[in-house]
N, C-alpha and C positions, 0 to 999 in steps of 0.2 A: 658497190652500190652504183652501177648506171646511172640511175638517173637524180642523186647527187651533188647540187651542182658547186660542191665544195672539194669532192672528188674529184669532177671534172676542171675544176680550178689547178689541181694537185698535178695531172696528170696532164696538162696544157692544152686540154680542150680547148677553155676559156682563156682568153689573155684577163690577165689582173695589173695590179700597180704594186708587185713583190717589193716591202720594206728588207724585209729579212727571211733565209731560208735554209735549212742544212738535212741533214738525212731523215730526220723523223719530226719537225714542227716548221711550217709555213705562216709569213706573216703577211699580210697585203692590207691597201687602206680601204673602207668600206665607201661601196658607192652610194649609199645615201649617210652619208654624217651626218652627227649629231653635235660634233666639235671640228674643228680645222687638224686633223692628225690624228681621226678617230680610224683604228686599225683593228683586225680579227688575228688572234693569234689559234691557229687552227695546226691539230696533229695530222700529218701523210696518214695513218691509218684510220680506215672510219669508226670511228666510237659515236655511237649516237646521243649520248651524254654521256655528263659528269661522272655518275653512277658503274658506268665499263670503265673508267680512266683505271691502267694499274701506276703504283708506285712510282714506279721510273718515268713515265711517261708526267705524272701531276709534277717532278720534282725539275724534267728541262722545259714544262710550262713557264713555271717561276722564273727559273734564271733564263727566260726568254724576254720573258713578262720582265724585269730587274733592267735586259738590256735594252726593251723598246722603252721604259720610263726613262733612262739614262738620254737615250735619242730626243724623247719626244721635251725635255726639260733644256737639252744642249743646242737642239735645231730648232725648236720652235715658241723657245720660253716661257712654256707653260707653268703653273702654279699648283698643279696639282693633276692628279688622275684619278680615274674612277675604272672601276674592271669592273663587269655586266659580266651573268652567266646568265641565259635566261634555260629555263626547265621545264618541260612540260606544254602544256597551254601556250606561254608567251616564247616558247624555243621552234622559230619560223621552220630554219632551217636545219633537219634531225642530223647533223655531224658536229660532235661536239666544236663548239666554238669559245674562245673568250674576246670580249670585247676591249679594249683600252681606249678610253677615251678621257685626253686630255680637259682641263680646267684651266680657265684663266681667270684673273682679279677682275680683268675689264671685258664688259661683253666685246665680244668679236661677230660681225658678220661672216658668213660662212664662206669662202671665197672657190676658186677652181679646185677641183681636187690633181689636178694637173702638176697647181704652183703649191701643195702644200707636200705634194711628193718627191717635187724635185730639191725642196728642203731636206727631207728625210734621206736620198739617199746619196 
C-alpha cells in the first residue's frame, strides 16, 4: 500500500517515536494523544482491519499489547489502560491499528510527547 502512511512508518519513510519493534508488529507513540503514553500497536504487514487479522498474527498482538501495559504501568504509573480498535467509519487510517491508551486516577495535562517517550524507552 504506497500511499499508507502506516506502511510508510513501517518502512522508514516517515521517522516516528518507535516504543517497541521486532519482525512482524511495530509500536510508536501517537502524535495527537489522547493520554500521556497513548501508543499504536501496528502489524509490518498491511491488514486493513481486524476482520484479515489471521491467528498468529491476533495472538503476538496480545503478548505485545501484555508487554506495552507492563511498560506503560512501570514508566509512567498509570492506573489503567484502554485498547481502541476503531472499524469502519471511525477507522481514519485503513492499516489495521490498535490503540493503548493509558488511564490515570488524577487527571494529567498532556505534556511533550518527546518527555513521555523518553520515559518509555
Amino acid at each position: 500500500m504506497k500511499e499508507c502512511i502506516f506502511c510508510k512508518i513501517i518502512n522508514g519513510d516517515i521517522p516516528t517515536r518507535t516504543v517497541y519493534e521486532d519482525n512482524d508488529i511495530i509500536v510508536f507513540m501517537d502524535n495527537d494523544p489522547s493520554q500521556n503514553g497513548h501508543m499504536l500497536i501496528v502489524p509490518k504487514k498491511h491488514y486493513t482491519d481486524f476482520t484479515e487479522l489471521d491467528n498468529d498474527i491476533i495472538l503476538k498482538i496480545n503478548e505485545v499489547t501484555k508487554k506495552m501495559k507492563d511498560l506503560i504501568y512501570e514508566r509512567l504509573n498509570a492506573d489503567g489502560i484502554r485498547l481502541v480498535n476503531n472499524y469502519g467509519l471511525y477507522q481514519v487510517v485503513k492499516h489495521y491499528h490498535l490503540h493503548i491508551i493509558p488511564a490515570y486516577k488524577n487527571k494529567q495535562e498532556i505534556i511533550n510527547i518527546d518527555e513521555v517517550y523518553s520515559k518509555l524507552k
